[in-house]
C-alpha positions as CSV (number, residue, x, y, z in Angstrom):
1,X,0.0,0.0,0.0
2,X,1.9,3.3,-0.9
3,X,1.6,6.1,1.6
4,X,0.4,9.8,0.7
5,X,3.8,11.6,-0.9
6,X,5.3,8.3,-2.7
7,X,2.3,7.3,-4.5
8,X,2.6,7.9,-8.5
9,X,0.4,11.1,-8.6
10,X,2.8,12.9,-5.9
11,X,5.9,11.7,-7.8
12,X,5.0,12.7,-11.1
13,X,4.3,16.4,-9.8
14,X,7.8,16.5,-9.0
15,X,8.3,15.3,-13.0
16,X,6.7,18.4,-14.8
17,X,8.4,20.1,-17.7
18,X,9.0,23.7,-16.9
19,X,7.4,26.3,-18.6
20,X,10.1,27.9,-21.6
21,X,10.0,31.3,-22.4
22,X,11.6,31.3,-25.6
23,X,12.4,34.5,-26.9
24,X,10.8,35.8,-30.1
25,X,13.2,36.2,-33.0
26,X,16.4,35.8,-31.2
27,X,19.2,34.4,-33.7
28,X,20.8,33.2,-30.2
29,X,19.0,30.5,-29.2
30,X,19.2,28.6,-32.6
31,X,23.4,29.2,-32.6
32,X,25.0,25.9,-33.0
33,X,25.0,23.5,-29.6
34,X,28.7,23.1,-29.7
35,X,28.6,27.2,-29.8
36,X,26.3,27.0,-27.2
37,X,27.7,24.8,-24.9
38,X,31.2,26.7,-24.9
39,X,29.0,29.9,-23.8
40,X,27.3,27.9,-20.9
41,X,30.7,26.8,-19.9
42,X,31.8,30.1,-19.5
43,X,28.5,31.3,-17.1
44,X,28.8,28.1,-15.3
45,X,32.4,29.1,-14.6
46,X,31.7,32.7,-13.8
47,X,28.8,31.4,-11.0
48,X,31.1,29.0,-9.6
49,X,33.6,31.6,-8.9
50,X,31.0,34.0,-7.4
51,X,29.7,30.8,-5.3
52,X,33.3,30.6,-4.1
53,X,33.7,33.9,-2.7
54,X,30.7,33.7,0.1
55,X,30.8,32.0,3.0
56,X,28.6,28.9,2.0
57,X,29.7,27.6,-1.4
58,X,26.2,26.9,-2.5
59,X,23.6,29.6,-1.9
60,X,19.8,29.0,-2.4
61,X,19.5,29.9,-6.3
62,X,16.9,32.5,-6.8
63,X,15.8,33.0,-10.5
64,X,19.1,34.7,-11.5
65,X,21.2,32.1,-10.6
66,X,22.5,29.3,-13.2
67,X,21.3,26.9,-14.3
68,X,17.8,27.7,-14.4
69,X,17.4,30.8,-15.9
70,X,19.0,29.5,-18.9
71,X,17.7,26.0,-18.9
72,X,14.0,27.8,-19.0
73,X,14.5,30.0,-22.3
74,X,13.7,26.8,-24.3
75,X,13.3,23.0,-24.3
76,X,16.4,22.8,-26.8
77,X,19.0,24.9,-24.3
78,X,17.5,22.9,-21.4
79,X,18.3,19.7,-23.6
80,X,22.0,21.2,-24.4
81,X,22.6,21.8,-20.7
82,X,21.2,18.4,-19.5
83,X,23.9,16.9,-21.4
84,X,26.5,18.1,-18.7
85,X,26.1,16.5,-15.7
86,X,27.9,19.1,-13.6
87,X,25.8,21.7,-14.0
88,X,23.3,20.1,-11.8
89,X,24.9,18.9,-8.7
90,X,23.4,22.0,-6.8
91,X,19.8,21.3,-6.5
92,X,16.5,24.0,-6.0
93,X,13.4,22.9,-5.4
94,X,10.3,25.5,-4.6
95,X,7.1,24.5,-2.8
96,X,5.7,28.0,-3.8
97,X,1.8,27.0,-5.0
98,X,1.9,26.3,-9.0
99,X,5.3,26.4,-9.6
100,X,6.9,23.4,-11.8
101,X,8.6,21.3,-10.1
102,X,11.0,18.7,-12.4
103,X,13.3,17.5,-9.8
104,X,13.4,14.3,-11.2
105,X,14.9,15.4,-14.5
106,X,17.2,17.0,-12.9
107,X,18.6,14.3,-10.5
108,X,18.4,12.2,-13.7
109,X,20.7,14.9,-15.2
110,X,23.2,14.9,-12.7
111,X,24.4,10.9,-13.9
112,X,25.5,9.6,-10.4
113,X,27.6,12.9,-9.6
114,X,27.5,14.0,-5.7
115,X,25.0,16.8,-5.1
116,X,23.2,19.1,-3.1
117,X,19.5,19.3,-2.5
118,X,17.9,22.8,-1.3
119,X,13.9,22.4,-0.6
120,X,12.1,26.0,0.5
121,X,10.1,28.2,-0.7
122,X,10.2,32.4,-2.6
123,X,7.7,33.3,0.4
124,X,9.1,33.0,3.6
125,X,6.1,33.7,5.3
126,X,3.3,30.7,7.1
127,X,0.5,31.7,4.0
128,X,0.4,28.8,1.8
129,X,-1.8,25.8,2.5
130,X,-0.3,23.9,5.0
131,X,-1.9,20.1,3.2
132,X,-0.3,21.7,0.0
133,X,3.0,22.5,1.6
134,X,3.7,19.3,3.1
135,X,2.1,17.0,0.5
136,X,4.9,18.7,-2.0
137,X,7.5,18.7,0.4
138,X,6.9,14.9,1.1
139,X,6.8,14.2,-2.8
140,X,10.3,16.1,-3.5
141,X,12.2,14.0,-0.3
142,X,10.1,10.8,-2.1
143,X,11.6,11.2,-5.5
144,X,14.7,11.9,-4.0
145,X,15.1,9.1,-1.4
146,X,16.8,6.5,-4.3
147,X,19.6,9.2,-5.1
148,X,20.1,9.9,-1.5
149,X,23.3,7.9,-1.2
150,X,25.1,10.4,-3.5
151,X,23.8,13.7,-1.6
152,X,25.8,15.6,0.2
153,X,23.9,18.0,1.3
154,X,20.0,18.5,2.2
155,X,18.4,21.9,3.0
156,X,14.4,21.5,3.7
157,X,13.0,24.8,5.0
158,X,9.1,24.6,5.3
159,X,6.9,27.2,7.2
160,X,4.8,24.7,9.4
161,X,6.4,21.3,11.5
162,X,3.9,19.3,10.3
163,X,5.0,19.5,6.7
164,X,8.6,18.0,7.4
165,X,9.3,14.7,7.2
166,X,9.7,12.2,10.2
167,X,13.4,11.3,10.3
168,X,14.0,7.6,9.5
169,X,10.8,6.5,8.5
170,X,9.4,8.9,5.8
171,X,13.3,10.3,5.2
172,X,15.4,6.7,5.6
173,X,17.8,5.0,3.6
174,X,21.5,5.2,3.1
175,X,23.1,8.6,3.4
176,X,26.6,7.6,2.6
177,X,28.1,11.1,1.8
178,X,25.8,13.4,4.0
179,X,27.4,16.3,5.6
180,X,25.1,18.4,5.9
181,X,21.0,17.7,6.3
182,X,18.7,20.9,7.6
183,X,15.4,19.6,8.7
184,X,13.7,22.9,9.7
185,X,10.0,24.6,9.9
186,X,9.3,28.5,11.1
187,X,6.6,27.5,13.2
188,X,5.8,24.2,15.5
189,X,2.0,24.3,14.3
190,X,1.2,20.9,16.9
191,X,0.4,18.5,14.0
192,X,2.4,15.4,13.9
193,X,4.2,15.6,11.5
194,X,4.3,11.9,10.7
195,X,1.4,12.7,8.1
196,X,1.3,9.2,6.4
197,X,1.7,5.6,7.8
198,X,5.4,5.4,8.7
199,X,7.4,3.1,6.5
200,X,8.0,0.5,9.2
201,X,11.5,-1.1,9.4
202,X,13.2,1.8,7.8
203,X,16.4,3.7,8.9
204,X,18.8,6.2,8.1
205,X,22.4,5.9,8.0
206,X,24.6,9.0,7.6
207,X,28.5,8.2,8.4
208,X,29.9,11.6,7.5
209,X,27.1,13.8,8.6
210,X,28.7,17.2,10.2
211,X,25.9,19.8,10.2
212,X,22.3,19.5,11.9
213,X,19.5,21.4,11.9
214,X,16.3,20.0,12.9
215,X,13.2,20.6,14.6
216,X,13.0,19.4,18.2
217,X,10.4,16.6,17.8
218,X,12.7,14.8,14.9
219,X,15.6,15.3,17.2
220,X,13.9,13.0,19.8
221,X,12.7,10.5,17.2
222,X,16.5,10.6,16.9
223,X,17.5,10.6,20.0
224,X,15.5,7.6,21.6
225,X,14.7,5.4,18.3
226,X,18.2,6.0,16.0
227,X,21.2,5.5,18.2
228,X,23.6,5.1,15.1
229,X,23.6,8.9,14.0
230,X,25.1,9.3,17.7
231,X,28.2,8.0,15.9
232,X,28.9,10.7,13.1
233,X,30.9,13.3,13.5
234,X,28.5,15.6,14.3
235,X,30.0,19.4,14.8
236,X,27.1,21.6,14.4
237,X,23.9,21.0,15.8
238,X,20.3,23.2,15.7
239,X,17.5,22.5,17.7
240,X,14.2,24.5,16.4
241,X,10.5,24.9,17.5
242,X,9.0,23.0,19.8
243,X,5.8,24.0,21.6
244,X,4.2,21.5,24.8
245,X,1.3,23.4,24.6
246,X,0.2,22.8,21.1
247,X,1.0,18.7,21.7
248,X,-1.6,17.6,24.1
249,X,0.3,15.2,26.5
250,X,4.1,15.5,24.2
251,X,7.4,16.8,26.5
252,X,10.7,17.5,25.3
253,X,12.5,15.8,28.5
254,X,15.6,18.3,29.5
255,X,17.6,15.0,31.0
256,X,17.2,13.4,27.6
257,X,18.4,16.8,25.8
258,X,21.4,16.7,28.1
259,X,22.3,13.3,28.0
260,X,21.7,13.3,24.4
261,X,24.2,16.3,23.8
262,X,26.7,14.8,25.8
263,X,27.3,11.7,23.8
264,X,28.3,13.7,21.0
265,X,31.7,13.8,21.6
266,X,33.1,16.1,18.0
267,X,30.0,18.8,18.6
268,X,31.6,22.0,18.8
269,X,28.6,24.3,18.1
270,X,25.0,23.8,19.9
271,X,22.4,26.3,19.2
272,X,18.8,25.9,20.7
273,X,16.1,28.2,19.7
274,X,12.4,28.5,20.9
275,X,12.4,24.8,22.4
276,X,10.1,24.4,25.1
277,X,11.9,21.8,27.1
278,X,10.5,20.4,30.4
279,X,11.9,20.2,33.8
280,X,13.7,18.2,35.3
281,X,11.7,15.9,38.3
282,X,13.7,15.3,41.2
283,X,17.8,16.1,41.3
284,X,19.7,17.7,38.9
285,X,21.8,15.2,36.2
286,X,25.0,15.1,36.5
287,X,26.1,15.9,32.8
288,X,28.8,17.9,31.4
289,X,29.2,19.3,28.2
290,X,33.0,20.2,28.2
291,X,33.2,19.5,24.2
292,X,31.2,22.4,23.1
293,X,32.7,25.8,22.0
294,X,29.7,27.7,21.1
295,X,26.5,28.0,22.6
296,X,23.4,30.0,21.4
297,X,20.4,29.6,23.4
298,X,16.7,31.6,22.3
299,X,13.7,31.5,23.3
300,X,13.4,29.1,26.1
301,X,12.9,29.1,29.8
302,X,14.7,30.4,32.6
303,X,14.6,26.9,34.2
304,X,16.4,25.0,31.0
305,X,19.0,27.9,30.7
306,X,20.6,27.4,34.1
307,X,20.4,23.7,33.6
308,X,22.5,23.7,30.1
309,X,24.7,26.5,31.1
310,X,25.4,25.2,34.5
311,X,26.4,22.0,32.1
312,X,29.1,24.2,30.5
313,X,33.0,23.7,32.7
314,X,34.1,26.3,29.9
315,X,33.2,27.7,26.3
316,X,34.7,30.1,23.9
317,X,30.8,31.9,22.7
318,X,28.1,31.9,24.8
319,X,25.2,33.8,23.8
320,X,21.7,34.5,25.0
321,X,19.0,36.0,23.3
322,X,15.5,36.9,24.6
323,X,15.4,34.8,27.9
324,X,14.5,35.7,31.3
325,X,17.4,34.8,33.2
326,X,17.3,32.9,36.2
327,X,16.9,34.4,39.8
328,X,17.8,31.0,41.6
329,X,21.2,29.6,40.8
330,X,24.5,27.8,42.1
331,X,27.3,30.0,41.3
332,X,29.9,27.3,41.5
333,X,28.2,25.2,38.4
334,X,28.2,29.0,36.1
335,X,31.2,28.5,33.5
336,X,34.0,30.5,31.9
337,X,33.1,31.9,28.5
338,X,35.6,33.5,26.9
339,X,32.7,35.6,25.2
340,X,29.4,36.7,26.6
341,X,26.6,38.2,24.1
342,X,23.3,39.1,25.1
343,X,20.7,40.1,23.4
344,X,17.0,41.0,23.5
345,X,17.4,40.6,27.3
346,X,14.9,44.1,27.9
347,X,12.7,42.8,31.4
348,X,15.2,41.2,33.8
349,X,12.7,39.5,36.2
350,X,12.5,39.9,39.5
351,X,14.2,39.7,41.9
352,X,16.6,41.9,39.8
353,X,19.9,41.9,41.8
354,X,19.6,37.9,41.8
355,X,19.9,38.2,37.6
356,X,22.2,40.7,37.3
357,X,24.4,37.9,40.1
358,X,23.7,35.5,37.1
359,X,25.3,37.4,34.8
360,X,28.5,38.5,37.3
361,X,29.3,34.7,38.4
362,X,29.7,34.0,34.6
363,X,33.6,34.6,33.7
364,X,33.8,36.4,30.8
365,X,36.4,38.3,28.8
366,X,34.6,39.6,26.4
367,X,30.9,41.1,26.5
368,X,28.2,42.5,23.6
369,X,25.1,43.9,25.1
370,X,22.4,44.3,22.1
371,X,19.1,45.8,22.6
372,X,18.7,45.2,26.6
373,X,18.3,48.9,27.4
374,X,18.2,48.0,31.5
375,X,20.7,45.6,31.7
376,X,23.1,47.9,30.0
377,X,22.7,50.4,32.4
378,X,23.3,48.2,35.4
379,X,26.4,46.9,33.5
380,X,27.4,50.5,33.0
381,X,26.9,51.6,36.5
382,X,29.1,48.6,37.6
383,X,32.0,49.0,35.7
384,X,31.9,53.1,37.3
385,X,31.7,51.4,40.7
386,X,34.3,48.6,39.8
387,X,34.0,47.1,43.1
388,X,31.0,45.2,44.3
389,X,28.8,45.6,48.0
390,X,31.4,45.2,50.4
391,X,34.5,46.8,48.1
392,X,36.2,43.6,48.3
393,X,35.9,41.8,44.8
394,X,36.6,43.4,41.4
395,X,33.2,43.3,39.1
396,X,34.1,41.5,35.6
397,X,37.3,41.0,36.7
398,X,38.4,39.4,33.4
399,X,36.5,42.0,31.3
400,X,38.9,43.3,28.2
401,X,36.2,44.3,25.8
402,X,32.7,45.5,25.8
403,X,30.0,45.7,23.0
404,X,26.9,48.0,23.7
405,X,24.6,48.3,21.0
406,X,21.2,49.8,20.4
407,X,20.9,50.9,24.1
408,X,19.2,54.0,23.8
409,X,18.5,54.9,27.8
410,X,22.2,55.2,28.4
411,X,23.9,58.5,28.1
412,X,26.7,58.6,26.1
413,X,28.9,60.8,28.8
414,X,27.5,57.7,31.6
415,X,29.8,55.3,29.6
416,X,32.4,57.5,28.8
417,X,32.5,58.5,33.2
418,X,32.3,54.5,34.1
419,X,35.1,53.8,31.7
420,X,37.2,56.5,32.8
421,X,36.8,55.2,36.3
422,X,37.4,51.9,35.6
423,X,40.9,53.1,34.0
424,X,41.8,54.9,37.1
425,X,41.0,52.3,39.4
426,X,43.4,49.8,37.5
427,X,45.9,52.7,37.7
428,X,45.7,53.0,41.1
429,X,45.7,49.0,42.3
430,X,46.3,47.2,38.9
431,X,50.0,46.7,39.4
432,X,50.3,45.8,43.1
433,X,51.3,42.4,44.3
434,X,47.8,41.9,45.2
435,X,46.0,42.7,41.8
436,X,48.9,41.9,39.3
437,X,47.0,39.3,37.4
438,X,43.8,41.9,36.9
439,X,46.2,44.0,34.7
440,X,46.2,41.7,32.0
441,X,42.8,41.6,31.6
442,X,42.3,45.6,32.0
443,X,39.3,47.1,29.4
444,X,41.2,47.9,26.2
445,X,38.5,47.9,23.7
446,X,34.9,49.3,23.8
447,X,32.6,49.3,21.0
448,X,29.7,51.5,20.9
449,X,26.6,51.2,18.5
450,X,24.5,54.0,19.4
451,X,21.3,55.8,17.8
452,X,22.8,59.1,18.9
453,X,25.5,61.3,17.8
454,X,29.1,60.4,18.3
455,X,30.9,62.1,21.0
456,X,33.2,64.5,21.5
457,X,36.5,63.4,19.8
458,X,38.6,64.7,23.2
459,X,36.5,62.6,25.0
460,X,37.6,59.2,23.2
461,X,40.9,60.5,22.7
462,X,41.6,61.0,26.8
463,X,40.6,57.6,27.1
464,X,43.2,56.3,24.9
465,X,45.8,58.4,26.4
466,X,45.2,58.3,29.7
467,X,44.2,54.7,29.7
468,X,44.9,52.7,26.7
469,X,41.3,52.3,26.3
470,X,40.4,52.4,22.6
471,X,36.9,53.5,22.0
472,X,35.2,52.6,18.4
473,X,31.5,55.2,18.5
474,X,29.3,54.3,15.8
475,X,26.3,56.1,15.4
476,X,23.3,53.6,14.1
477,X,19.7,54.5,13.0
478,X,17.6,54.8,16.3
């Protein structure tokens, strides 16, 4: 019995000619094919130079991009360039309504070459149908599942969760020279998204598989029913979208999250982003996550915070954007990041000293504050006042560099005051016996992004001369 998105009708929709505009009484597109191909050869190796230059070597094509501009003039240039096999080993399929789809060609085209796969659609926003969106989604993994062994790379970016597929059952097989597979949706709508009888007996293999992003209910499919992709070498992972409240009696367990993480020895970079991950009942898991370097956490609850940073002995990037912070903590499990950024961090909640404790029993070296107007100010006061309640302890002791941007409640001259304070104070006491290893880590560089003026050049230059402080003011549209 074939299930919704492999049956022959859903294939064949990914099988439909495109739609040629031919130009009218162009001599070009009747020049002869060798001429023709020599000229393709030349674009093809024009965009692959471009493709070179930016950070990911394969960018989402939009209708500019070769080959399909050229392959849509007319059915005999789309013949010409389907003899070449290498100009389709970087794959786009659209799931905008009514828009051809002949992904099968072209995976016929590329003739057992490696190649990439990229699944989204022109409009980024939720509008489209959601049966449509998934039923097409499904029917583009389907006609790709046989070729799967020779891709390399798969980007699916759908608007709702319930259009992706469900990770070794309706996307299995053998993923031989995966490195990279994105998985992701811009909204956890609360619909399974195992749409269609799952093809029981069915797995995935992926050996080489490096980059992961996924939304958080295929990540526990993975997690509990797919220990083998525990042995890739995983570096990157993404964690996206998932809502407790829209899945009537469905958790995300934290202790599974953290014992999960921590089997993956090679992961470097965790990012977790509006995941609503439950508690943990009873005593706090012992787990540590020494092997990650970079740590982005959105979106999720004060509670799960503190339980994955208080999991982190030390890490180079830790970043935290919109999150209430937590007001009840151990400061002995809070790590060492060589980098702090915060952002969208505009209502500490109460009690308010307790967060802004959070944030000081964090060592850090380096810190960008964007858009949290009150912590700012605190964090600007404190750096005036250099010493904390009872004058006995340096506050950010390790601090060498500060970011503030878009933090329109502070006065310019406030920063300028705290950071000319903080200078003298390390005049004063930074060289004794006692504080000798503070001097090292003495502010030297402070960035400001600011929706008002620049000030006063004296002003930055006294810094600089009076305490090696090098201030970079850069005014930004409020």
């Amino acid at each position: 019995m074939q299930n919704g998105f492999d049956s022959p009708a859903a294939v064949n929709r990914c099988s439909q000619p495109p739609q040629y505009v031919r130009p009218s009484n162009s001599p070009v597109v009747d020049l002869p094919a060798e001429l023709l191909l020599i000229i393709f050869k030349l674009v093809y190796e024009q965009f692959a130079k471009e493709s070179s230059d930016v950070v990911h070597p394969h960018p989402i094509r939009d209708p500019a991009q070769f080959p399909y501009p050229i392959a849509a003039v007319c059915r005999r240039w789309a013949s010409i360039l389907s003899m070449v096999p290498e100009y389709w080993t970087s794959l786009v399929a659209y799931l905008d309504d009514d828009y051809p789809i002949d992904i099968a060609s072209q995976l016929a085209w590329s003739r057992g070459l490696s190649f990439e796969l990229t699944i989204t659609k022109r409009d980024k926003s939720v509008k489209a149908t959601p049966s449509h969106e998934a039923w097409l989604a499904h029917a583009i993994i389907a006609t790709s599942l046989p070729h799967l062994h020779r891709c390399t790379a798969l980007r699916l970016s759908v608007a709702r969760s319930s259009s992706l597929p469900h990770f070794g059952q309706t996307f299995y097989g053998n993923a031989s020279l995966l490195e990279e597979l994105v998985l992701a949706c811009r909204l956890d709508d609360g619909v399974s998204n195992v749409v269609w009888p799952p093809v029981r007996g069915k797995g995935i293999t992926c050996p080489k598989l490096r980059t992961l992003t996924v939304n958080a209910s295929n990540f526990m499919q993975m997690a509990l029913s797919i220990p083998s992709w525990k042995n890739t070498p995983l570096t990157s992972l993404t964690i996206a979208n998932f809502s407790s409240t829209k899945r009537s009696g469905v958790t995300f367990p934290l202790p599974i999250f953290l014992h999960t993480i921590a089997q993956l020895p090679n992961l470097s970079c965790l990012r977790v982003v509006d995941v609503d991950l439950s508690p943990l009942d009873g005593p706090r898991p012992i787990v540590t996550l020494g092997q990650l370097q970079t740590v982005y956490l959105c979106k999720i609850s004060a509670t799960a915070l503190y339980d994955i940073v208080s999991s982190l002995p030390t890490v180079d990037h830790l970043s935290i954007s919109k999150c209430a912070l937590p007001s009840s903590f151990d400061s002995e499990h809070l790590p060492n990041a060589y980098h702090l950024s915060l952002d969208g961090i505009r209502e500490i909640t109460a009690p308010f000293q307790s967060a802004i404790t959070f944030i000081r029993n964090i060592v850090f070296g380096v810190l960008t504050l964007t858009n949290c107007p009150g912590l700012a100010g605190e964090v600007c006061r404190l750096l005036g006042e250099c010493l904390d309640e009872d004058n006995s302890t340096l506050v950010f002791p390790s601090l060498h560099g500060v970011t503030f941007e878009n933090s329109p409640n502070i006065d310019p001259h406030d920063i300028l005051k705290a950071l000319d304070q903080r200078g003298i104070w390390y005049d004063n006491h930074g060289l004794t016996n006692q504080l000798e290893p503070y001097d090292e880590w003495r502010i030297q560089e402070v960035e400001v992004l600011h929706s008002c003026p620049p000030v006063e050049s004296p002003f930055i230059d006294y810094l600089l001369d009076q305490h090696d402080i090098h201030v970079n003011w850069t005014p930004i549209e409020g």
